[in-house]
N, C-alpha and C positions, 0 to 999 in steps of 0.2 A: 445820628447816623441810622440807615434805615436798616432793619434788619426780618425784611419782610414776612411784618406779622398781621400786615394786611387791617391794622385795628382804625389807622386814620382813613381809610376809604369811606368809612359811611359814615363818618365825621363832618366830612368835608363838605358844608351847606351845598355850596354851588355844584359837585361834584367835578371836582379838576382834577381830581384824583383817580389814578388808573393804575394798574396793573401794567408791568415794562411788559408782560408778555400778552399782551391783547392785542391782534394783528390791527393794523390801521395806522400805529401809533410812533411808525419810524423818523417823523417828521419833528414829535414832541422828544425823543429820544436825543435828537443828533441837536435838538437845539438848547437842550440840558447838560449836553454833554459840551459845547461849545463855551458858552457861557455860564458855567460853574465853575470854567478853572478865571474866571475874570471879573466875577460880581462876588458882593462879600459873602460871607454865609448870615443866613439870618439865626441870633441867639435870644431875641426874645419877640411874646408878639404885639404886634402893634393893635391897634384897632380899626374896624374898617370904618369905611368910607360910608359918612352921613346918608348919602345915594345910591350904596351898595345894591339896593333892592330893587333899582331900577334897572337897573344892567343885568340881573340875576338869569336871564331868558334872550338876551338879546345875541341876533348870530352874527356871525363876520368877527367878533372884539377883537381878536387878534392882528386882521386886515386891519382896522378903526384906529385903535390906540396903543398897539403895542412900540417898543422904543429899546432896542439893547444898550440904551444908555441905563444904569442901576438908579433908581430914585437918592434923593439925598437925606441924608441920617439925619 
């Protein structure tokens, strides 16, 4: 549970990681908040994608390949 100590921010390679209160952001908010009460929570990590690093810069992703269906375990 987050307990905003802000230490995963500059963790986070790709930076997807934000601050709820950074104006711009109400879009990533209400879609966290929609689909958290319906995908599982995630308890451990996995490892990424062999081709992570090709994607790391690229814009739209979300238009491109996002799916609110939750991947399979």
């Amino acid at each position: 549970e987050c307990i905003d100590c802000g230490v995963c921010e500059p963790e986070c390679p790709p930076n997807a990681i934000l601050p709820d209160t950074e104006k711009g952001l109400e879009k990533w908010l209400e879609l966290n908040r929609s689909l958290s009460t319906t995908w599982p929570n995630i308890t451990r990590k996995g490892e990424a994608p062999a081709d992570a690093e090709n994607f790391k810069d690229e814009k739209d992703k979300f238009e491109k390949y996002f799916s609110d269906k939750p991947a399979a375990r």
